[in-house]
Every structure is written in C-alpha cells, then in structure tokens.
Backbone and ligand atoms as CSV (ligand in chain L), in Angstrom:
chain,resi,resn,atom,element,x,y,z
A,1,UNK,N,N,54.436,106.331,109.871
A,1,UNK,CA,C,55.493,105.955,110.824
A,1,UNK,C,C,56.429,104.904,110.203
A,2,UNK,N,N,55.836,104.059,109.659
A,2,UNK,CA,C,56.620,102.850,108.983
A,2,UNK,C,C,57.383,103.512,107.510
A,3,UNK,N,N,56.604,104.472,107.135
A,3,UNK,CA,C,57.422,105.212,106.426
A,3,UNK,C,C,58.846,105.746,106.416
A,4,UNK,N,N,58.805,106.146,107.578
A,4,UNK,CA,C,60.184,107.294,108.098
A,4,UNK,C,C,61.082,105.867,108.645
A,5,UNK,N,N,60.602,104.959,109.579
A,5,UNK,CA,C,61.525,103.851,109.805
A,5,UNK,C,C,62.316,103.456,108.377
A,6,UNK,N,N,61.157,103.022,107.604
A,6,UNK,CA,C,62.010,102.017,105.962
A,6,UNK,C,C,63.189,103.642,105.493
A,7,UNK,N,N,62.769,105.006,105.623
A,7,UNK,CA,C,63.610,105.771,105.307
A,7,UNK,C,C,65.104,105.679,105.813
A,8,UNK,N,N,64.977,105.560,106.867
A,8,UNK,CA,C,66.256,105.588,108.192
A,8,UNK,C,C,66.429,103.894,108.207
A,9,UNK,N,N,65.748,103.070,107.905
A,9,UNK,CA,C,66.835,102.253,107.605
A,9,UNK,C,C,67.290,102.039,106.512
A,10,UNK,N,N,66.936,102.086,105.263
A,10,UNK,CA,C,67.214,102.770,103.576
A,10,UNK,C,C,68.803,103.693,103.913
A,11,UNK,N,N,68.895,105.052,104.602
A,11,UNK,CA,C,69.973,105.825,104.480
A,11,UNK,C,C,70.906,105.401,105.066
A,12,UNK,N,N,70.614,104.336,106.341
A,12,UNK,CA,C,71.315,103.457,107.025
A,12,UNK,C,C,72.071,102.464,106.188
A,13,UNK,N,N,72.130,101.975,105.571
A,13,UNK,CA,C,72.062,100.668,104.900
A,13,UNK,C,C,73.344,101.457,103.477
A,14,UNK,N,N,72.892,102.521,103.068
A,14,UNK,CA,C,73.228,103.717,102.138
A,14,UNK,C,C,74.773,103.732,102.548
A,15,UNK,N,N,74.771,104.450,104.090
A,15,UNK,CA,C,76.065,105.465,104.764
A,15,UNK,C,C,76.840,103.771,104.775
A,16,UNK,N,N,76.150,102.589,105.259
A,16,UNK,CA,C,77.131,101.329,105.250
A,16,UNK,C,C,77.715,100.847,104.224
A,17,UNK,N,N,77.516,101.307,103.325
A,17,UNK,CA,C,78.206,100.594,101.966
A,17,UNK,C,C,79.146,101.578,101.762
A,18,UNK,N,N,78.427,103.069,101.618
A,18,UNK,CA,C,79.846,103.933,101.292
A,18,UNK,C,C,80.626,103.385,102.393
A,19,UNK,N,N,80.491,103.911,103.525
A,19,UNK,CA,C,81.933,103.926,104.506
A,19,UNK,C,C,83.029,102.763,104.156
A,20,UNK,N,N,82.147,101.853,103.832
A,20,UNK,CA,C,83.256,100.159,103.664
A,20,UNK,C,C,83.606,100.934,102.264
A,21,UNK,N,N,83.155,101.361,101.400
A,21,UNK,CA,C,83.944,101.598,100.076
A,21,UNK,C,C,85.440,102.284,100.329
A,22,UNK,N,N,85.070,103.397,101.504
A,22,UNK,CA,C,85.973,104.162,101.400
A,22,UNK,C,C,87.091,103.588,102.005
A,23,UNK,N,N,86.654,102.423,103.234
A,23,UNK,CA,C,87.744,101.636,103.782
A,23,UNK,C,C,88.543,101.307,103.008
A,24,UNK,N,N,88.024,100.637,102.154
A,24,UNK,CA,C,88.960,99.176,101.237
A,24,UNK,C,C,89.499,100.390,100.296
A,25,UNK,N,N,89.015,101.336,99.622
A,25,UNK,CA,C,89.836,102.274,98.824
A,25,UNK,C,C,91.341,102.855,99.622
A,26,UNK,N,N,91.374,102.755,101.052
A,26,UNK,CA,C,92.468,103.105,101.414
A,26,UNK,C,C,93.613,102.133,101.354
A,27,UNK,N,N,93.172,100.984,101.406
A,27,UNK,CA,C,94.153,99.786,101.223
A,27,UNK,C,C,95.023,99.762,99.459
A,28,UNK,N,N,96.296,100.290,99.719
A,28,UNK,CA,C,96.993,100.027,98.211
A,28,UNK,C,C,97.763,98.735,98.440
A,29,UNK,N,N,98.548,98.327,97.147
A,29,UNK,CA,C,99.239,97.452,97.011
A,29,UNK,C,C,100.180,97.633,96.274
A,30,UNK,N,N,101.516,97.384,96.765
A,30,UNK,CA,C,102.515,97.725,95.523
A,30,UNK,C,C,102.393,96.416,94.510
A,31,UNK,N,N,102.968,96.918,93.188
A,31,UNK,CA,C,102.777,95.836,91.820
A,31,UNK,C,C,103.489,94.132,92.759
A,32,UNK,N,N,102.921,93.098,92.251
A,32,UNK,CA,C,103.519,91.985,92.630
A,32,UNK,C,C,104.626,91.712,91.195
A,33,UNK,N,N,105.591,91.222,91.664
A,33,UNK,CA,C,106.059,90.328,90.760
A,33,UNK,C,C,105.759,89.263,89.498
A,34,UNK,N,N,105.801,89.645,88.261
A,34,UNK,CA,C,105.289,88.637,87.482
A,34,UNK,C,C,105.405,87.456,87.876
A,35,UNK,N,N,104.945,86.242,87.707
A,35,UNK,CA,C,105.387,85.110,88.111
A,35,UNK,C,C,104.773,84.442,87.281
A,36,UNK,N,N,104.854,83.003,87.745
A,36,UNK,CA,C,103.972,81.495,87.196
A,36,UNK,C,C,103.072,81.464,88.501
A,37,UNK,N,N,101.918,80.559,88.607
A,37,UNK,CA,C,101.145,80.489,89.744
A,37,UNK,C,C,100.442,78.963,89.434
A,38,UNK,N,N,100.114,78.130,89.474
A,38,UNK,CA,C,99.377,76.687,89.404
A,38,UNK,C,C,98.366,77.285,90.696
A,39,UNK,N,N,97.031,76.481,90.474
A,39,UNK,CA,C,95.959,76.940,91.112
A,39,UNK,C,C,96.198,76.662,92.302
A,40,UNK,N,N,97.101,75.753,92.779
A,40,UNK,CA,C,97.222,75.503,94.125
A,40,UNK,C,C,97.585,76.917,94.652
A,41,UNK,N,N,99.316,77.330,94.186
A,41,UNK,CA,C,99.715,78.712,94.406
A,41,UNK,C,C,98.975,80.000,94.285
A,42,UNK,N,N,98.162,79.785,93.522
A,42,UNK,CA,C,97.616,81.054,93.251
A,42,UNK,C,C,96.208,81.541,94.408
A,43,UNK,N,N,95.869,79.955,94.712
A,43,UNK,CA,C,94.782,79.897,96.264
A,43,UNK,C,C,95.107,80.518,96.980
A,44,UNK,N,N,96.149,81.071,97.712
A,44,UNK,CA,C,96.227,81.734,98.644
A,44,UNK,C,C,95.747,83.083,98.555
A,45,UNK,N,N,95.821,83.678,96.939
A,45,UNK,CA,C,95.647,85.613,97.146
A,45,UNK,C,C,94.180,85.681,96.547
A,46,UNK,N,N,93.888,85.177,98.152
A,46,UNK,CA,C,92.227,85.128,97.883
A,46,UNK,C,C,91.701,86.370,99.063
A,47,UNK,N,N,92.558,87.433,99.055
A,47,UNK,CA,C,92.247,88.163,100.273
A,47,UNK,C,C,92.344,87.896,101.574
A,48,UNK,N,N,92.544,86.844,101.848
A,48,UNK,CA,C,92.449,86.228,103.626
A,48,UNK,C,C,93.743,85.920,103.741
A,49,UNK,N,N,94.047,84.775,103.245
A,49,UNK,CA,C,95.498,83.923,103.217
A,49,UNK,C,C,96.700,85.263,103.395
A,50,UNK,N,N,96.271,85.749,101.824
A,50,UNK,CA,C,97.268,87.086,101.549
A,50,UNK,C,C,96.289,87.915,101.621
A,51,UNK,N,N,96.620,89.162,101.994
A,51,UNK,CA,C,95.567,90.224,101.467
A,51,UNK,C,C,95.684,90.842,100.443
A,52,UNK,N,N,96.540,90.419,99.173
A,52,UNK,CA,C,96.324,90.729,97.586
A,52,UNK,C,C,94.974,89.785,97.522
A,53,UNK,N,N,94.392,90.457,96.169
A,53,UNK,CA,C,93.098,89.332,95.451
A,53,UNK,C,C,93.761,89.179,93.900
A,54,UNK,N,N,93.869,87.848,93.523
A,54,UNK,CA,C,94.547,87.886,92.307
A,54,UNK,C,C,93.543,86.887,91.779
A,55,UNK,N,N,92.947,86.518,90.396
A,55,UNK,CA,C,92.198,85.556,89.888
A,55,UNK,C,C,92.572,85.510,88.856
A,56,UNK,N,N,92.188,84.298,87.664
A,56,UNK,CA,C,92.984,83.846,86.415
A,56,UNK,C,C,91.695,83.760,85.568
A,57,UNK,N,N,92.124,84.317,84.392
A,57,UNK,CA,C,91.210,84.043,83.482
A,57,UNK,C,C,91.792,83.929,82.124
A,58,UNK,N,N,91.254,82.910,81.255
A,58,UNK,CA,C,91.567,82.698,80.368
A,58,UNK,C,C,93.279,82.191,79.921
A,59,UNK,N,N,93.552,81.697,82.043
A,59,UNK,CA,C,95.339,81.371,81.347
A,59,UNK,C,C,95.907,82.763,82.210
A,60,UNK,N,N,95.301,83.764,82.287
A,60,UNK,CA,C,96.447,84.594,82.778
A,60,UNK,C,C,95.958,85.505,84.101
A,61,UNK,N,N,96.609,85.400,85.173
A,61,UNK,CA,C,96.095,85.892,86.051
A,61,UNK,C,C,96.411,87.344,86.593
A,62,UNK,N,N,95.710,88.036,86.936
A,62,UNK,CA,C,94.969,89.035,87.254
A,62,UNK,C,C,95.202,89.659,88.525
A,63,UNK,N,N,95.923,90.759,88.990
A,63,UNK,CA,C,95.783,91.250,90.491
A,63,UNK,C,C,94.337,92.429,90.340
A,64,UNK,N,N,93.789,91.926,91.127
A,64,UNK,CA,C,92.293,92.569,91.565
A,64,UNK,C,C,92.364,93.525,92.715
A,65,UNK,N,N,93.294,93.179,93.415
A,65,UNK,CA,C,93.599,94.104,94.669
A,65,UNK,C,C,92.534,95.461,94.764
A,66,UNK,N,N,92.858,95.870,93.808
A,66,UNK,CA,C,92.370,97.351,94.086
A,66,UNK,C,C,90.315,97.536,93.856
A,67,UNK,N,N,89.673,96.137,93.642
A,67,UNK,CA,C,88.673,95.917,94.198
A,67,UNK,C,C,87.888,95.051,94.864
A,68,UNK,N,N,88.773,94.942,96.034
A,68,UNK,CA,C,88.755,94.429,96.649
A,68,UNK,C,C,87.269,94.236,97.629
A,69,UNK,N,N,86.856,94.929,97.413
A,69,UNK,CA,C,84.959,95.224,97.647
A,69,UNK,C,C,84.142,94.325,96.959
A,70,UNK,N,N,84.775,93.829,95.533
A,70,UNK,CA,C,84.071,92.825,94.923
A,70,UNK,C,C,84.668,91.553,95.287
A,71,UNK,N,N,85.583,91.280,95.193
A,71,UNK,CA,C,86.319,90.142,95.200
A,71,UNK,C,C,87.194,89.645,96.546
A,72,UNK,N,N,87.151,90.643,97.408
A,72,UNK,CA,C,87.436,90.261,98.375
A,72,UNK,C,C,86.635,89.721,99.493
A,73,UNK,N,N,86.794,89.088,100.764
A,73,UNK,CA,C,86.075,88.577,101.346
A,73,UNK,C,C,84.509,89.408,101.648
A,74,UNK,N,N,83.576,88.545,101.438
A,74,UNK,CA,C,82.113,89.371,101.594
A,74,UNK,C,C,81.962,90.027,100.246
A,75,UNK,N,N,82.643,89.840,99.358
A,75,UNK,CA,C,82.219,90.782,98.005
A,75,UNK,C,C,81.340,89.639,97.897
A,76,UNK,N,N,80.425,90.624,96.236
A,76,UNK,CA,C,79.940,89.473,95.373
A,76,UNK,C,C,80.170,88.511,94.666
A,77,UNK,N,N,81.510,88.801,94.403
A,77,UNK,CA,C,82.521,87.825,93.622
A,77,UNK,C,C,83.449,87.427,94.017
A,78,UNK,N,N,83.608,86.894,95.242
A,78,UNK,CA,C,84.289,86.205,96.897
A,78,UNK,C,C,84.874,85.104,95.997
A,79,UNK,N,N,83.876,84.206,95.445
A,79,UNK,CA,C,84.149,82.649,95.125
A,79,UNK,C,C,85.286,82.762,93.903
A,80,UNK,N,N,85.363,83.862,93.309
A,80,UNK,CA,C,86.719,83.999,92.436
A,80,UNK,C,C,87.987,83.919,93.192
A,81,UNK,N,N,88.026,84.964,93.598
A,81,UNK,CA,C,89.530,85.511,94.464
A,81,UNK,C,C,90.442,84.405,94.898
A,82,UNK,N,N,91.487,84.044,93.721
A,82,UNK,CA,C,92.767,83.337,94.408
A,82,UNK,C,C,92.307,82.048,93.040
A,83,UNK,N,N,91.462,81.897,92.012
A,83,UNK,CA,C,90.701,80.953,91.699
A,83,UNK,C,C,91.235,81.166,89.592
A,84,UNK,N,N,90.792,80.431,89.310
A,84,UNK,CA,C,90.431,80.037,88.317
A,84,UNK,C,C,89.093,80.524,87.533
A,85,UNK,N,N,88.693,81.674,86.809
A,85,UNK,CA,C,87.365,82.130,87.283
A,85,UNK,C,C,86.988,81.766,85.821
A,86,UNK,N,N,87.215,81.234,84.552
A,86,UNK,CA,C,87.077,81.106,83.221
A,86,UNK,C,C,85.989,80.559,83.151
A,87,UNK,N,N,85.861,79.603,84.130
A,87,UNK,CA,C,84.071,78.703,83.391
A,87,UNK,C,C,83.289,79.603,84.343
A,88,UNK,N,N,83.156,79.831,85.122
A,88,UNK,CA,C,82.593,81.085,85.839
A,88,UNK,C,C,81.741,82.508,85.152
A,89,UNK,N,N,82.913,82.620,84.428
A,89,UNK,CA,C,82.817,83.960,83.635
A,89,UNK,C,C,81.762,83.607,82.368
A,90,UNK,N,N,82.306,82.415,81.820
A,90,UNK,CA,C,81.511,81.618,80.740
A,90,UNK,C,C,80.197,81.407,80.655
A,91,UNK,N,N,79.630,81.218,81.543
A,91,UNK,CA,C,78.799,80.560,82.124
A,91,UNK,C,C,77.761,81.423,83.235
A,92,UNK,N,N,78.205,82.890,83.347
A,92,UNK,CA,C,77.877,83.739,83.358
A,92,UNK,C,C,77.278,83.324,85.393
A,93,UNK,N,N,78.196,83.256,85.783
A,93,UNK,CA,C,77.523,82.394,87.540
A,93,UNK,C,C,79.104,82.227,88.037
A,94,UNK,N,N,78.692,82.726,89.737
A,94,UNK,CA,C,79.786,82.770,90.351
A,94,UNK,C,C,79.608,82.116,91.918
A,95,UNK,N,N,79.242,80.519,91.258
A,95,UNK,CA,C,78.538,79.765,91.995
A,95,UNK,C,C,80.214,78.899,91.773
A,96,UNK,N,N,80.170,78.076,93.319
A,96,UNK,CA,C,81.418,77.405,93.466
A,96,UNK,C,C,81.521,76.165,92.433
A,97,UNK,N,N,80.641,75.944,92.131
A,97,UNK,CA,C,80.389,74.534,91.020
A,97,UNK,C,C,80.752,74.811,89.819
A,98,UNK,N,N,81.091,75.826,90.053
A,98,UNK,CA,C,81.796,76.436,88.123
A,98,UNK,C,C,83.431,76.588,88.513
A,99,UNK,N,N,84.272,76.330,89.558
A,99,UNK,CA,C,85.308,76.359,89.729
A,99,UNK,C,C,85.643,75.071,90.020
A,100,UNK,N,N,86.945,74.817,88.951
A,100,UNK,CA,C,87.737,73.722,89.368
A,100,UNK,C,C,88.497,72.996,90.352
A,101,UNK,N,N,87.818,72.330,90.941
A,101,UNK,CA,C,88.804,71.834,92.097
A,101,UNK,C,C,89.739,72.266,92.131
A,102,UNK,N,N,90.447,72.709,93.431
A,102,UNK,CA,C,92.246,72.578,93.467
A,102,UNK,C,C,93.422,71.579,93.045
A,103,UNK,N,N,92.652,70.361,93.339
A,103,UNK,CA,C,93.350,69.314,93.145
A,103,UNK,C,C,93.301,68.651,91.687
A,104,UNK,N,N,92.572,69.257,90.453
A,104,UNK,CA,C,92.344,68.668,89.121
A,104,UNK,C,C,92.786,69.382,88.454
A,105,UNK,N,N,93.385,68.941,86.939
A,105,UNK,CA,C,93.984,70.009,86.292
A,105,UNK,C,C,93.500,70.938,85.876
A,106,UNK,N,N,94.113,72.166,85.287
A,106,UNK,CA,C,93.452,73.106,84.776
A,106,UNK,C,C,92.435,72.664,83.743
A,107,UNK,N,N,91.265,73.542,83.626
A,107,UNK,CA,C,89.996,73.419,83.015
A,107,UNK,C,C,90.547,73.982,81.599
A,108,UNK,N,N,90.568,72.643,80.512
A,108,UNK,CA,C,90.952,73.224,79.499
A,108,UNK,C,C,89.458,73.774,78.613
A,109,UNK,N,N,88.403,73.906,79.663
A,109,UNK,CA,C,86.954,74.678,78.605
A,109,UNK,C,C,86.661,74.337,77.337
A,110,UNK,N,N,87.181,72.946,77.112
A,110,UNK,CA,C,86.725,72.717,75.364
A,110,UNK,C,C,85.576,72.567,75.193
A,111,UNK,N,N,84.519,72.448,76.234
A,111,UNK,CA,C,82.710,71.902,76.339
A,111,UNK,C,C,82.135,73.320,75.884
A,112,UNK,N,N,82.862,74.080,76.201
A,112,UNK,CA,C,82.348,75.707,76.382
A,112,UNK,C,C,81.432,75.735,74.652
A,113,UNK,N,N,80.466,76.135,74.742
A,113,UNK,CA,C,79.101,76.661,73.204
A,113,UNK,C,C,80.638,78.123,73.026
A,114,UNK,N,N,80.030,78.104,71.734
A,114,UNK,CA,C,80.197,79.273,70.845
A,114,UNK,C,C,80.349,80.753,71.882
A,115,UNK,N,N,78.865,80.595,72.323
A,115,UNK,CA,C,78.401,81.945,73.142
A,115,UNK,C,C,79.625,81.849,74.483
A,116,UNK,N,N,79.152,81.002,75.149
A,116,UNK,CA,C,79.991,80.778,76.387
A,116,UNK,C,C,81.418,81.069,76.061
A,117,UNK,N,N,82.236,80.853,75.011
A,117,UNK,CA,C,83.573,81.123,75.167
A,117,UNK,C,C,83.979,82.408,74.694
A,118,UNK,N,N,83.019,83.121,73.748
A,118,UNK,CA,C,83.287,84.756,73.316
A,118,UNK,C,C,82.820,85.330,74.893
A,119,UNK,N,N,81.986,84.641,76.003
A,119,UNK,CA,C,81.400,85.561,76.788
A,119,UNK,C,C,83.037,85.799,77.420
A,120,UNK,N,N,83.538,84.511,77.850
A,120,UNK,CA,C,84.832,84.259,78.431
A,120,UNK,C,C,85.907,85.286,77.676
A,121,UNK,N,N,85.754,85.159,76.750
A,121,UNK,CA,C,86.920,85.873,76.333
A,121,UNK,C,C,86.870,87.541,76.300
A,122,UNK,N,N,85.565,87.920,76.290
A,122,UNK,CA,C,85.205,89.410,76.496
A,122,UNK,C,C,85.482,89.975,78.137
A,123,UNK,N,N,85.292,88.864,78.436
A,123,UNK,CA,C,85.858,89.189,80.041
A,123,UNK,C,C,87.073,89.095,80.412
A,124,UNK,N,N,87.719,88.330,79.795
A,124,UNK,CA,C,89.474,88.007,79.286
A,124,UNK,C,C,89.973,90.026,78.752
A,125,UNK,N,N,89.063,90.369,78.243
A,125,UNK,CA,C,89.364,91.701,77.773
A,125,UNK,C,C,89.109,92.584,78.883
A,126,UNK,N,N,88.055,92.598,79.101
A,126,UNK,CA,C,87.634,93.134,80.482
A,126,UNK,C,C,88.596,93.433,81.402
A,127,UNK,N,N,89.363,92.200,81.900
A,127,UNK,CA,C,90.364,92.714,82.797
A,127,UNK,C,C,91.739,92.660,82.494
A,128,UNK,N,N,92.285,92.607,81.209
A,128,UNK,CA,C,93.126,92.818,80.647
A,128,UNK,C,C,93.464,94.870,80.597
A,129,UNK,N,N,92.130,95.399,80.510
A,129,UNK,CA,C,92.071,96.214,80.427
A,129,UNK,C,C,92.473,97.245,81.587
A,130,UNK,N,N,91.237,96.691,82.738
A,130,UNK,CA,C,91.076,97.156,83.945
A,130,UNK,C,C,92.432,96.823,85.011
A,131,UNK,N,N,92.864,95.637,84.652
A,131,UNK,CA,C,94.085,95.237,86.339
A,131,UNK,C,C,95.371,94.725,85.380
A,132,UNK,N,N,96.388,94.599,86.633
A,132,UNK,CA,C,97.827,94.724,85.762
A,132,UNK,C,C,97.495,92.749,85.811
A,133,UNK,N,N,97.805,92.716,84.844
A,133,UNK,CA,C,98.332,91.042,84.225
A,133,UNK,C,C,99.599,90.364,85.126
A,134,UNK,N,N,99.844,89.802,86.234
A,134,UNK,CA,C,100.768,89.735,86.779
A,134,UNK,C,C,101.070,88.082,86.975
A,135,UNK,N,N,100.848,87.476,85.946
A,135,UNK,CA,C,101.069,86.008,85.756
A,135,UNK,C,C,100.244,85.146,84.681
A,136,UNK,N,N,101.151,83.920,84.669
A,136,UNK,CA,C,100.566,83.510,83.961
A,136,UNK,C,C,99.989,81.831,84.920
A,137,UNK,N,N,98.644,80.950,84.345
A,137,UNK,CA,C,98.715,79.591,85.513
A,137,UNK,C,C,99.082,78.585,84.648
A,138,UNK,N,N,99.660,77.707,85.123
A,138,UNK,CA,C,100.031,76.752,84.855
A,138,UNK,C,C,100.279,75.642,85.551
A,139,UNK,N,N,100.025,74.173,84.980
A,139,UNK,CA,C,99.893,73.390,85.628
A,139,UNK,C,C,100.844,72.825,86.772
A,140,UNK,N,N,101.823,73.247,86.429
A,140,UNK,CA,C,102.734,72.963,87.370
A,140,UNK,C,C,104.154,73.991,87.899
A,141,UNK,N,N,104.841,74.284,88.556
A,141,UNK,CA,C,105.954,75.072,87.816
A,141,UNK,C,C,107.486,74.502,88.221
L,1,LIG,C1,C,72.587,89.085,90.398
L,1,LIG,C2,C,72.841,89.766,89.313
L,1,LIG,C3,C,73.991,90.707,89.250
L,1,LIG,C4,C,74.042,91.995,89.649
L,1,LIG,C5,C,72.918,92.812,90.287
L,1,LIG,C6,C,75.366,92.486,89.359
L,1,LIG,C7,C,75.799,93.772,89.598
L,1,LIG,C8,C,77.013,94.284,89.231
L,1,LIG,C9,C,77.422,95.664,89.367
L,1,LIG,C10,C,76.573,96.800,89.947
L,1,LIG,C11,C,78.698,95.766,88.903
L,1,LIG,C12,C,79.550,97.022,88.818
L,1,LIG,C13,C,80.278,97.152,90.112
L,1,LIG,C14,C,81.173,98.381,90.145
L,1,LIG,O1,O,81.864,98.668,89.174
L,1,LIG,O2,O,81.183,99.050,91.187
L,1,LIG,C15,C,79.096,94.440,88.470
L,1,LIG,C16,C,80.328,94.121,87.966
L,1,LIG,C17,C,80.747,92.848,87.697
L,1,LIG,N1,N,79.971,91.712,87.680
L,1,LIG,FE1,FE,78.053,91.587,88.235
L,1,LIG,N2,N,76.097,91.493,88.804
L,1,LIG,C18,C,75.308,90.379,88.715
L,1,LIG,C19,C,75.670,89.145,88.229
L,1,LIG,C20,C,76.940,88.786,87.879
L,1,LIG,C21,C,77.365,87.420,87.547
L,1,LIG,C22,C,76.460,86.195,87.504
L,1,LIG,C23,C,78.695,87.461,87.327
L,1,LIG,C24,C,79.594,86.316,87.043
L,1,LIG,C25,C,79.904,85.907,85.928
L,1,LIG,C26,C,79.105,88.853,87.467
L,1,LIG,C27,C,80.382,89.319,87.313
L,1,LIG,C28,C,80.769,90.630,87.409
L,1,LIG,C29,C,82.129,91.081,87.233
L,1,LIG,C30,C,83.344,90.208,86.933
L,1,LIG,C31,C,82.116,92.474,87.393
L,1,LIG,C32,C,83.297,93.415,87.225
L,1,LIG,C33,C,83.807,93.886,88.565
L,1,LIG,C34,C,85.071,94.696,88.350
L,1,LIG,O3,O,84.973,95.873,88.006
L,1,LIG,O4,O,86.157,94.120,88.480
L,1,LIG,N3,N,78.019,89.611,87.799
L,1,LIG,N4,N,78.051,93.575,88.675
C-alpha cells in the first residue's frame, strides 16, 4: 500500500516540475539593449522587480531570461538573478555570502586560488556561449 502511495506521489511531484517547465518556456523576451549596468542597476532584473533575469560574470552581464526555471524566482540559482555571480561561480556555492553587497564595490576576485578563478572563468565561457552578452558592470555609469 505504501508502495503505490510513494508511486503517486513520485509521478505527482514528476507531472509538477514538467508543467512549471512548460510554463516558464512560454514566457519570451525580446533582446534588451546593450547597456552599462553597476550592481545597483543591474538588481532589479532579478525576475520580480523586472521579469528579465540578467546576472554578471566575470565583468559582463548576461540575460538568462530564457531560464528562467533556474534563476528565476524559486529556481536553484534564485540568489544570482540581477547579481554579481563571479565569486559564486568560483567558489563553486550559490549561497548569499558569496555575493557582494549592493552597496560595496565591485569584487575585484584577486583572493581567488588558481583553481577558483579557471573555475570562474570556465563559467565566464559557459554563458558566453549559452545567453546573449547584453552588458557590461561597472562601477558607476
Ligand atoms: C547540490 C548540488 C547540485 C545539483 C544537484 C545541481 C544540478 C544541476 C543540474 C541538473 C543542472 C542542469 C540543469 C538543466 O540544464 O536543466 C545544473 C546546472 C547548473 N548548475 Fe548546478 N547543481 C548543483 C550545484 C551547483 C552549484 C553549487 C552551483 C553554483 C556554483 C551550480 C551552478 C549551476 C549552473 C550555473 C548551471 C547552469 C544552468 C544553465 O543552464 O544556465 N550548481 N545543475
């Protein structure tokens, strides 16, 4: 009996993830505008504020929009979206203590080991690859 329950709630649990996949897959976004962004500006396209998800890595930030399942609110990678995600990525944790305050300057990562900054920068590739490049951050503009 406890069998067939853990089944039906197992396929349950299954049909809930697709359906939200297929939600957020309907949501497009037209291209944003290149711009400049300082972390203050760039806080807002954290999915809520705006409903773009844009994050910065390595200096250049990133529209994520289109997975928005990860990075958008309730994803696994929530604490990025709108953020600074370089020591994050580094450091291999997407724990809020690896993101730079809003209010301090950009994290120039010079502490970063050997390992930690190729990890950073492979992920710098990562979504260089995957999402359109639609800014650059900077400290001020
Ligand atoms: C708890 C252990 C973890 C599990 C089980 C996990 C699982 C996954 C899975 C299944 C994907 C592929 C998602 C997809 O393409 O549909 C993924 C992608 C990803 N993971 Fe993790 N992950 C873990 C830890 C981490 C950590 C600690 C970080 C932070 C540095 C991280 C960052 C990422 C990123 C940036 C992606 C790429 C998402 C994209 O395609 O844009 N993961 N992870």
């Amino acid at each position: 009996m406890l069998t067939y329950l853990l089944i039906a709630v197992a396929i349950f649990v299954v049909y809930k993830l697709f359906s939200k996949k297929t939600d957020d897959a309907e949501e497009t976004f037209e291209p944003i505008e290149f711009q400049k962004f300082t972390p203050r500006t760039l806080s807002k396209y954290n999915g809520k504020d705006d409903k773009r998800v844009l994050m910065a890595v390595n200096s250049r930030v990133y529209d994520v929009s289109a997975s928005k399942n990860h990075y958008g609110p309730g994803g696994m990678y929530e604490n990025f979206a709108g953020r600074d995600a370089s020591r994050g990525l580094a450091k291999h944790s997407f724990e809020i203590e690896h993101l730079t305050p809003l209010d301090r300057p950009i994290d120039d990562l010079k502490d970063l080991t050997e390992e930690e900054r190729s990890a950073m920068l492979q992920w710098a590739e990562f979504f260089g690859n995957k999402y359109p490049h639609c800014g650059d951050l900077v400290e001020s503009l």
